[in-house]
C-alpha positions as CSV (number, residue, x, y, z in Angstrom):
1,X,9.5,89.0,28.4
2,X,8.6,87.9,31.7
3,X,4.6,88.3,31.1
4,X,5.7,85.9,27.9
5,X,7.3,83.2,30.0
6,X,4.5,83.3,32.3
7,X,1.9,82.9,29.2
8,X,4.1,79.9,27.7
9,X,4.5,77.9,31.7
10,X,0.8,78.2,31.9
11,X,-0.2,76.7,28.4
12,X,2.4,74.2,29.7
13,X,1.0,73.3,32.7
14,X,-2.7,73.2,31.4
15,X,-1.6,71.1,28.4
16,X,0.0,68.2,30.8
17,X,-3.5,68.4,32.9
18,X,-5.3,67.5,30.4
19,X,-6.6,63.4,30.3
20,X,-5.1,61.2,27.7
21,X,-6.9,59.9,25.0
22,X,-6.0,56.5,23.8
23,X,-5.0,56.2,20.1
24,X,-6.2,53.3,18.1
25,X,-3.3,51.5,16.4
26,X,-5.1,51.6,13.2
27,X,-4.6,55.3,13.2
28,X,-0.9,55.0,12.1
29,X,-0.8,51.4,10.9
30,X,-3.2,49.7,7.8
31,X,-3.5,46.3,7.1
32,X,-1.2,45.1,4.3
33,X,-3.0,42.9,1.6
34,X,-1.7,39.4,1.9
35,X,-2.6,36.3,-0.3
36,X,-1.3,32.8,0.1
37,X,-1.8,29.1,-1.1
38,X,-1.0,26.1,0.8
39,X,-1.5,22.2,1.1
40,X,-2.6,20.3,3.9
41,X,-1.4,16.8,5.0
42,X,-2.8,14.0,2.9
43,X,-5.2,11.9,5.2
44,X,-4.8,8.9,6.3
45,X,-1.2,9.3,7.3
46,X,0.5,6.8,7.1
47,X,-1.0,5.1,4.7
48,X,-1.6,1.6,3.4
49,X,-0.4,0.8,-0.7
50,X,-3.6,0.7,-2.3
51,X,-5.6,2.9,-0.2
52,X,-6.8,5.9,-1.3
53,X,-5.3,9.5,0.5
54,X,-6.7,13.0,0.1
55,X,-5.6,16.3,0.8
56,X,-7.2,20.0,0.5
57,X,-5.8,23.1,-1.1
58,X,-6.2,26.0,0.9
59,X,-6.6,29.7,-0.3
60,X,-6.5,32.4,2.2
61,X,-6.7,36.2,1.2
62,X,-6.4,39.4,3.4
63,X,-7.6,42.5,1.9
64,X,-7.3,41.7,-1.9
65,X,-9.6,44.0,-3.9
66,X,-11.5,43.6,-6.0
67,X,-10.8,39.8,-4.3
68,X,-9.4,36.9,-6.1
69,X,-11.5,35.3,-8.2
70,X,-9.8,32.6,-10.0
71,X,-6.3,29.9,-9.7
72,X,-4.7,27.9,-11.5
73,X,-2.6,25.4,-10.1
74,X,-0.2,22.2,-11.3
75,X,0.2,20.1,-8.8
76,X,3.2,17.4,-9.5
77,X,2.8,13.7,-8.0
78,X,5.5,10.4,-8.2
79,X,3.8,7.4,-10.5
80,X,6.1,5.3,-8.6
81,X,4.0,5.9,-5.4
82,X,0.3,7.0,-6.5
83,X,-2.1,7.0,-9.3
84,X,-5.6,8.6,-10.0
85,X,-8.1,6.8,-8.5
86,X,-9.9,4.4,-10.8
87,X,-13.0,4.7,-9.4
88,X,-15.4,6.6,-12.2
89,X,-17.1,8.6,-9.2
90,X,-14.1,10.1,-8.0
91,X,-11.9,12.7,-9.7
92,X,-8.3,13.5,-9.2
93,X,-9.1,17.4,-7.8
94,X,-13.0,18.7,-7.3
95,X,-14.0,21.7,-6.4
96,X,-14.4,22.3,-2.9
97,X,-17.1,25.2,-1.9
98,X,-15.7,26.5,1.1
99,X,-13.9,29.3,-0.1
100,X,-15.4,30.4,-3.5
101,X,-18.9,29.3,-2.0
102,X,-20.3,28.6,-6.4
103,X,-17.3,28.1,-7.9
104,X,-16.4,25.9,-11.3
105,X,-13.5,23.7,-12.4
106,X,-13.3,24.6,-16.0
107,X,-9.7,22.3,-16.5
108,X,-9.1,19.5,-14.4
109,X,-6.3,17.0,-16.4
110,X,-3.4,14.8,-15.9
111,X,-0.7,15.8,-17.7
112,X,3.1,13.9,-18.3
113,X,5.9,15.4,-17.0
114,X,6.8,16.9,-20.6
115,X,3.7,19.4,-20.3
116,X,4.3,20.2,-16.5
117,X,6.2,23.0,-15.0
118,X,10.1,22.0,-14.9
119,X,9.3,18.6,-16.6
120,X,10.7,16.5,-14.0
121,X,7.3,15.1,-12.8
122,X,3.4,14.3,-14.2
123,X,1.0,16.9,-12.4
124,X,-2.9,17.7,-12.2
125,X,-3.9,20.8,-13.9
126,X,-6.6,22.7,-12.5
127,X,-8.2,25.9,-12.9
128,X,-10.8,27.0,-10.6
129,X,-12.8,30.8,-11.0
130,X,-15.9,31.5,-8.3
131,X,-16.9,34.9,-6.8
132,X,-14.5,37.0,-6.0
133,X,-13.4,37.1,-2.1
134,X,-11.6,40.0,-0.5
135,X,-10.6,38.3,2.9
136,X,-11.3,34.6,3.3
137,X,-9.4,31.4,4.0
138,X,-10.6,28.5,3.2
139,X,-10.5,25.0,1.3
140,X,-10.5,25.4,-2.5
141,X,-9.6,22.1,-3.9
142,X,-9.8,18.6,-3.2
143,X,-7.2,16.2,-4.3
144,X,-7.8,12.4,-4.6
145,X,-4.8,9.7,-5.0
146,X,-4.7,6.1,-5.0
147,X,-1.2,4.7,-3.6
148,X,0.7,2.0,-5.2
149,X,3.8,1.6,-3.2
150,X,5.9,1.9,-0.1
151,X,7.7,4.9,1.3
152,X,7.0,8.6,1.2
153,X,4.8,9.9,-1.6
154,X,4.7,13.9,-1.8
155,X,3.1,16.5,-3.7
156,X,4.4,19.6,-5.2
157,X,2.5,22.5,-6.2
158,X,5.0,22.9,-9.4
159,X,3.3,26.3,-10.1
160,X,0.4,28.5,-9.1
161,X,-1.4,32.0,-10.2
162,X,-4.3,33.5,-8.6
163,X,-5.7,36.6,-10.2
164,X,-8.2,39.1,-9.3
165,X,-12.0,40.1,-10.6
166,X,-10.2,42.6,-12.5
167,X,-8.3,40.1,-14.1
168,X,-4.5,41.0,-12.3
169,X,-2.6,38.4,-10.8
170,X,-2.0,38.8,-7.3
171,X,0.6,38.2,-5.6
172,X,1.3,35.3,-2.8
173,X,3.3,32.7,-0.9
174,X,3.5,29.4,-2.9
175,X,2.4,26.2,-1.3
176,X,5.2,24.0,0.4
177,X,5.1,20.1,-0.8
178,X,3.1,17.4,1.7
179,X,4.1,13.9,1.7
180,X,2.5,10.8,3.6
181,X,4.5,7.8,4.6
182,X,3.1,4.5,3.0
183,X,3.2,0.8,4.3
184,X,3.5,-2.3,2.3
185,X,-0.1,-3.9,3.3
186,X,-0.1,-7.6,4.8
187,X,-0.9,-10.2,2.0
188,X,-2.3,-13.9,2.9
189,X,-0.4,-16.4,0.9
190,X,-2.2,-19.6,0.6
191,X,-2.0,-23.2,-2.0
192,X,-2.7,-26.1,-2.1
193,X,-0.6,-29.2,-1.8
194,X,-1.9,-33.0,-2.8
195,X,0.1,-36.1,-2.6
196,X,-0.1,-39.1,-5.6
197,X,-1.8,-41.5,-3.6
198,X,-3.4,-40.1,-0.8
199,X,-5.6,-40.4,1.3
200,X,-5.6,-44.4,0.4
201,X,-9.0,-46.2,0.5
202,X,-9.2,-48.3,2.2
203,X,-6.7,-46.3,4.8
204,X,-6.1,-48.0,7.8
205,X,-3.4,-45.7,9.1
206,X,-5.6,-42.5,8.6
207,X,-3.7,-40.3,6.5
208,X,-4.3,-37.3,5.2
209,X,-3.2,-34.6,2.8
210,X,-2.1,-32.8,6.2
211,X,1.7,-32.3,7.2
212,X,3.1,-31.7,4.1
213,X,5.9,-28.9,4.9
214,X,5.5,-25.7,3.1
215,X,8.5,-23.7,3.2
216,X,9.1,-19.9,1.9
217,X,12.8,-18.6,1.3
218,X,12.4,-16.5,3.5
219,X,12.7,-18.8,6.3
220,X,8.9,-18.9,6.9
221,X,7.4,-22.6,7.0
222,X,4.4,-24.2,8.1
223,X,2.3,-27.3,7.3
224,X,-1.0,-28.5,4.7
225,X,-4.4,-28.9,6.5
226,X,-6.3,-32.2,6.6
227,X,-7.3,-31.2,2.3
228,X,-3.8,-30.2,1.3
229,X,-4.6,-26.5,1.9
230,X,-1.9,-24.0,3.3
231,X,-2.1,-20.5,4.3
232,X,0.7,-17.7,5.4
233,X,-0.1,-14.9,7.3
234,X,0.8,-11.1,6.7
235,X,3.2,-11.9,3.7
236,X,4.9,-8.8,2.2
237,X,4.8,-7.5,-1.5
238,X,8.1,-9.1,-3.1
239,X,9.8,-12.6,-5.2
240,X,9.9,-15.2,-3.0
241,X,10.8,-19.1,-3.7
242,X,8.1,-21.7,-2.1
243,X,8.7,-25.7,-1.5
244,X,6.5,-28.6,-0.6
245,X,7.9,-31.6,0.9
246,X,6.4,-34.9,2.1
247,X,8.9,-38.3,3.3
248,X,8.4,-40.3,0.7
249,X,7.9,-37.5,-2.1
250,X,9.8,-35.9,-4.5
251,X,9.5,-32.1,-3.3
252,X,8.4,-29.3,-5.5
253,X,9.3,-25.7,-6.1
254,X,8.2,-22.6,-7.4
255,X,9.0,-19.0,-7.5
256,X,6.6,-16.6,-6.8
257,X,6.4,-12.3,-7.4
258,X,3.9,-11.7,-4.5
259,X,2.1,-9.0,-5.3
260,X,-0.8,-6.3,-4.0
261,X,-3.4,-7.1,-6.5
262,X,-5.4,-8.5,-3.7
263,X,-5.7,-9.3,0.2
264,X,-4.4,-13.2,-1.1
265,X,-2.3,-14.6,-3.0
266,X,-3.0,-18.1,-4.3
267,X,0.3,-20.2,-5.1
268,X,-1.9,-22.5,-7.3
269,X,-1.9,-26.5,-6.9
270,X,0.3,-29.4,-7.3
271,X,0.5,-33.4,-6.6
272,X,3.5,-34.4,-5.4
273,X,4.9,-37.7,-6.7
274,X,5.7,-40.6,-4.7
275,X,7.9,-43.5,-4.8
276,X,11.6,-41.4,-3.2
277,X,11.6,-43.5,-0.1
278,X,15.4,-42.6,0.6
279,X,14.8,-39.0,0.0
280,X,17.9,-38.7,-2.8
281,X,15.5,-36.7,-4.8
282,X,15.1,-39.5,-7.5
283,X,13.0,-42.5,-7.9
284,X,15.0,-45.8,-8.8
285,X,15.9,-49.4,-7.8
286,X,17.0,-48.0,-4.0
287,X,13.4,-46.8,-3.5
288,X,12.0,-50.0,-5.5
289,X,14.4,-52.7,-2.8
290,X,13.5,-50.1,0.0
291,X,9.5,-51.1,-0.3
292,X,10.4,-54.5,-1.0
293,X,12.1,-55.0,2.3
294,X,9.2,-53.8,4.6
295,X,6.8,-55.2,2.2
296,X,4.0,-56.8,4.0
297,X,4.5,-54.6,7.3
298,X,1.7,-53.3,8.6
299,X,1.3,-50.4,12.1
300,X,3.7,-48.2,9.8
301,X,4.0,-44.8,11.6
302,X,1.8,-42.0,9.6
303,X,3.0,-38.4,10.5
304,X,0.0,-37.0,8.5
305,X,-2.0,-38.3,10.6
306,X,-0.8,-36.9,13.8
307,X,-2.7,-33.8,15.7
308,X,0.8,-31.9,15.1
309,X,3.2,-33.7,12.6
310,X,5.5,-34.6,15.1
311,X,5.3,-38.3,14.3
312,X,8.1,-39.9,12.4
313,X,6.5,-40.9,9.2
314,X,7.7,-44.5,7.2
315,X,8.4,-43.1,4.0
316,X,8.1,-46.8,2.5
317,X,4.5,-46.3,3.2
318,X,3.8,-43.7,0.7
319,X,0.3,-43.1,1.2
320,X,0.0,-43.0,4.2
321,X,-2.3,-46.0,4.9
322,X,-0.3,-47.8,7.6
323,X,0.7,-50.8,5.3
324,X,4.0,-50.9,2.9
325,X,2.2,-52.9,0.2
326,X,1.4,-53.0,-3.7
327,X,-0.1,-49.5,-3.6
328,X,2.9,-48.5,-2.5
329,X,5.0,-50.7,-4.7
330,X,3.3,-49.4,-7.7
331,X,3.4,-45.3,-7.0
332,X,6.8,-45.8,-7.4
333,X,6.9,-47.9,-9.8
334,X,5.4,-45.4,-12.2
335,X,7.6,-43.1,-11.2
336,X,10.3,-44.6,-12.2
337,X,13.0,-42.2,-13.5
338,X,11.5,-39.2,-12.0
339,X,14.0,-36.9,-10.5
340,X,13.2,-33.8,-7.8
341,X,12.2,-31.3,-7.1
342,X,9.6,-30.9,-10.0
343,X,8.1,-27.5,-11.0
344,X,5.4,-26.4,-9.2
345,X,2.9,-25.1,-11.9
């Protein structure tokens, strides 16, 4: 027994001599096949109503065999927020060649929200089949949008399959919805404002069409150029209610739905009407004894045709020529009976 023990210490001893030999991890552990699908974040972000975003859709596969080889995705999208781009040369989804390398788009249709998983939203339907790839991750699909309002437009992938060269589907993590903040673009607001009357020729007191105040409801304001012409800056999408306003004028008014159509927005045209010297909003025998007491004057002050509208005007001079005379007399004369303010067309 003790030759035995002797034997079994040795074999001991000679076993812990002996150098050790790394062992790969790979030797106990195999890599698990893995497939996923995925959206990136649309681009711009944010974005501007009306410009167009786009985002990919991204395949990555670890060790599928025989390798997936075709998807079929329906991607769900708000009408509220974004459409399909117009454009003829641009589709909603193309196929992108990074992952399948040849691949074709045999489906590629927008479809209401009766025909798309869950119902709840409309969605792009896509199928895409290329080669089949064992490990790869890459971009499969481009999608294209056009927005159309403010706030946060997302997209859902409402369902997804990818299947193998054999046919099998395979198994893998659903994309997770990507949404892009949108801003209400800027809009130029501009019009144009003309006064019965004016400029007078001849026009002694130089006035214009300029000074005529332009108000929004939204407590904006500013004032007509030297031809009647007014512009606001940076106007957002929305209803707003616009007057014109002159001494000596019946005002006007109009409401306006402001809209991103284009970078401006005309308000149209309109003549004011003169003859309300006491600015009651009607024209009658006050305005008519109100000329006829300054008739004659001359030197009358003429705010329109100030560098900055700061004079005082003389409404009794409705046209701004300097002079309270006939012309005068008979603008508001033919208005007689005209009440404000009138529509603005």
């Amino acid at each position: 027994m003790k030759v035995y023990g002797r034997i079994l210490i040795i074999i001991l001893v000679l076993v812990l001599a002996l150098p050790a030999s790394p062992v790969s991890a790979s030797a106990f552990y195999q890599a698990v096949p893995s497939a996923a699908i995925y959206l990136t974040a649309p681009l711009p972000n944010p974005a501007v109503a009306g410009e167009e975003v786009s985002f990919n859709l991204v395949i990555s596969v670890t060790d599928v065999t025989p390798g997936v080889s075709g998807i079929e995705v329906f991607l769900g999208y708000d009408p509220d927020m974004v459409e399909s781009p117009q454009s003829p040369s641009t589709a909603v989804a193309e196929a992108w060649p990074d992952f399948f390398g040849t691949s074709s788009v045999s489906v590629n249709e927008l479809l209401p929200a009766a025909e798309c998983p869950g119902g709840a939203s409309p969605c792009v339907h896509l199928v895409l089949a290329g080669p089949p790839q064992v490990t790869q991750t890459e971009t499969a699909v481009r999608f294209h949008f056009q927005t159309l309002a403010g706030g946060e437009a997302c997209f859902t992938v409402l369902d997804s399959t990818l299947v193998d060269a054999d046919g099998f589907e395979v198994t893998h993590t659903p994309a997770e919805a990507q949404c892009v903040e949108v801003a209400l673009p800027d809009v130029d607001l501009d019009g144009t404002v003309l006064r019965q009357g004016t400029p007078a020729n001849p026009n002694a007191g130089a006035g214009s069409l300029a000074c005529t105040t332009i108000s929004l409801d939204s407590g904006l304001a500013t004032y007509t150029d030297t031809s009647g012409a007014f512009t606001f800056h940076a106007i957002t999408e929305g209803a707003y209610t616009i007057s014109a306003a002159y001494p000596g004028y019946l005002s006007a008014v109009k409401d306006l739905d402001v809209t991103l159509d284009a970078p401006i927005f005309n308000a149209g045209s309109i003549s004011l009407r003169g003859g309300d010297v006491n600015g009651d909003k009607a024209i009658n025998i006050l305005d008519i004894g109100s000329i006829i007491s300054k008739f004659g004057k001359s030197g009358m002050a003429v705010k329109s045709a100030s560098a900055d509208c700061s004079v005082t005007d003389e409404p009794a001079d409705i046209n701004d020529d300097g002079l309270v005379n006939i012309s005068d007399l008979a603008i508001a004369a033919g208005n007689w009976g005209s009440v404000g303010p009138t529509v603005w067309p």
